[in-house]
N, C-alpha and C positions, 0 to 999 in steps of 0.2 A: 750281484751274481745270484742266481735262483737255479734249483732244482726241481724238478714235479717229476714224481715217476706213480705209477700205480703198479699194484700187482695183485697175481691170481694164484691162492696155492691152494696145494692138497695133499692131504697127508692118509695115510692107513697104516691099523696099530695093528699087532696081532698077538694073543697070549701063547706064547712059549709052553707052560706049565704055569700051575698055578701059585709060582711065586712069583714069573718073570715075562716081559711084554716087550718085543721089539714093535720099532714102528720108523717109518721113512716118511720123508715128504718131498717135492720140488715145488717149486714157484718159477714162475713166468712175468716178465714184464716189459712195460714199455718206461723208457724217462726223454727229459728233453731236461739240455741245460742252457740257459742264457747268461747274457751278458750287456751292459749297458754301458757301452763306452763314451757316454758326452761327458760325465763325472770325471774320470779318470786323471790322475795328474799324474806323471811322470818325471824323474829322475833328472832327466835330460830337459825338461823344461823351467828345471831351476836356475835363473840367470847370477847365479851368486850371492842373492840375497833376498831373494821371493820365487816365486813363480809365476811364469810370462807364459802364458796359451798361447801366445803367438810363437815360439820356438817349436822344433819340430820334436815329437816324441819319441823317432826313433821305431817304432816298432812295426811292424810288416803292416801292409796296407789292406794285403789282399784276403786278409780274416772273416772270419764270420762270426755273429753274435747270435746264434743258436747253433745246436749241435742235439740230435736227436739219436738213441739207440736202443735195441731193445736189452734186457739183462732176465739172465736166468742163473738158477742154483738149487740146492737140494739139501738134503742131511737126513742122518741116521739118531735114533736115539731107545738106548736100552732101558729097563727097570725095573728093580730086583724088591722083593720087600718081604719078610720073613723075621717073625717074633720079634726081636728087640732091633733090626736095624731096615732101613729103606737104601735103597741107592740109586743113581740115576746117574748115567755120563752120557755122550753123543758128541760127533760130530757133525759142523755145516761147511757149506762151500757157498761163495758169491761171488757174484760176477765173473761165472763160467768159463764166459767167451771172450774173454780181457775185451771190453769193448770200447773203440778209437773215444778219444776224451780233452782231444785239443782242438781249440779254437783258431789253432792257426795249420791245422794238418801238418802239424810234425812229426807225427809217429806217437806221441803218446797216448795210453791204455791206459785204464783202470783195472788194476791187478786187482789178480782175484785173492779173496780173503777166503782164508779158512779159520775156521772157530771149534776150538775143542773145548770141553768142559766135563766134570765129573762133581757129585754133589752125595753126601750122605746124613739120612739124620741117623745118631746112635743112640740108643736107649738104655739107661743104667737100670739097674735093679727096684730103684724108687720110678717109679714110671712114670712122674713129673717133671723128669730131672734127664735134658737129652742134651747129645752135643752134633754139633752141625757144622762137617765140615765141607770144604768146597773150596773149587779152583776154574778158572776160566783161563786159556790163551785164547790169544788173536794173533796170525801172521798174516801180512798184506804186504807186496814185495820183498823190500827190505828192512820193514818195519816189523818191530813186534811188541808182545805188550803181555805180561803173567799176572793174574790173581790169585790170591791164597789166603787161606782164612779161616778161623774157625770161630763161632757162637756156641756158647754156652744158654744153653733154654731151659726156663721152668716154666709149668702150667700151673697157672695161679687157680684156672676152674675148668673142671672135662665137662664137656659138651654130656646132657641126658637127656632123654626124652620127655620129660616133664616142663620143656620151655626154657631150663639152663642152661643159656649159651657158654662157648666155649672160651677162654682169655691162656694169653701165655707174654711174657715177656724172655728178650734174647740180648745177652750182651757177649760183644767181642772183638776182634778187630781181623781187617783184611791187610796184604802188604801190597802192592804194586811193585815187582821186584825192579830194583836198583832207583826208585824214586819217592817211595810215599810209605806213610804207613796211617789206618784208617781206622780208629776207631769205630764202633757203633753201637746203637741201642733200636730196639724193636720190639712191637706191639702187636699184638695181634688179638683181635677181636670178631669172633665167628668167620666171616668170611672178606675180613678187612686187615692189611696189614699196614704200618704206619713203622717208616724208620725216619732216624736223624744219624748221621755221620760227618765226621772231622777230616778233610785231607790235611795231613802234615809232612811238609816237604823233607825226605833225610837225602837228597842229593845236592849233588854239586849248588843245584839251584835254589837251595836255602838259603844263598847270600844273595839271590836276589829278593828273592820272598820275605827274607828278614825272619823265618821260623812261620812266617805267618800262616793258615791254612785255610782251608775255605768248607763252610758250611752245606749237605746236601740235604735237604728233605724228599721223600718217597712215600708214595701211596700209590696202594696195589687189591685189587679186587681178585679174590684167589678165589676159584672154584674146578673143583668139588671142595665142601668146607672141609677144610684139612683136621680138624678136629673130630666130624663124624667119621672121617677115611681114616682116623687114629696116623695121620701126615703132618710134616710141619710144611708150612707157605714159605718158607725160608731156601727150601731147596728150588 
């Protein structure tokens, strides 16, 4: 099964006052979905103790293995930054137009997802020494999904104009509520940020997983250097 879609967006920010900037965008697009049914083996084609392609599979004939549509969406995003704190939240919207998404014309859409999020860095008195906290939903039908979290950051060297680049490290953890909770550590080097994190299951599904969790590495090209914007890449 394969997805291609492309898309065209544009956004315009505008300064509030000069502590605060809204800004919107929409995107436009086209996708096309496929499917390759010679592979396919089926339920019903299990003769009790293998599988026989000669049995019949049971599933509608009169399908199709492409399904083409376009998709559109947009979003909002504020942000605030004043002495010791920044802040950033916003919403998006996708897949607009709930667009048809079955291969057999039964009625099924592709709900539209909304994304909310909120991000802050906080600045203590030592001004090496920030705390960054942050959250993201997603709802998409009936499904949904929270993040939450806060990093603890020190700048190991501030960014000068004599060729000292800027360095900070961030430690902290995120939760995935009612399933995970996620360590992390992060880097950040002028205008590069480098993280590593641990998912560890604390739901039901620990007894499948056996505690075990799974490793992520990130790397992230931030610009404007968050260091000379006196910013952290974090948010």
């Amino acid at each position: 099964m394969k997805t291609l879609q492309g898309n065209l967006s544009y956004a315009y920010h505008i300064y509030l006052n000069r502590e605060s900037t809204i800004g919107a965008g929409i995107y436009a697009g086209f996708a096309q979905r496929s499917i390759n049914n010679s592979s396919l083996q089926w339920m019903n084609q299990h003769d009790g103790s293998s599988y026989n392609a000669s049995l019949p599979s049971g599933e509608p004939s009169d399908g199709t293995s492409l399904i083409t549509y376009p998709d559109f969406g947009g979003g909002i995003h504020y942000e605030y930054g004043r002495d010791k704190i920044d802040f950033g939240a916003g919403m998006s919207l996708f897949h607009a137009t709930r667009p048809a998404y079955s291969f057999y014309g039964t009625g099924e859409v592709l709900n539209m997802q909304v994304v909310g999020y909120a991000n802050a860095l906080i600045r203590t008195n030592n001004r090496n020494v920030a705390l960054v906290p942050g959250l993201i939903y997603f709802q998409q039908g009936k499904s949904s999904e929270l993040f939450l979290g806060t990093m603890f950051r020190y700048t190991l060297k501030q960014e000068s104009g004599f060729g000292h680049k800027g360095a900070a490290i961030a430690l902290g953890a995120h939760y995935r509520n009612k399933d995970a909770v996620i360590p992390v550590v992060m880097l950040e080097f002028t205008k590069l940020n480098i993280g590593l994190s641990y998912d560890v299951n604390v739901s039901k599904l620990k007894t499948a997983s056996d505690g075990k969790g799974g490793f992520e590495i990130s790397i992230r090209f931030v610009n404007p250097n968050p260091f000379a914007a006196s910013r952290s890449s974090f948010d």
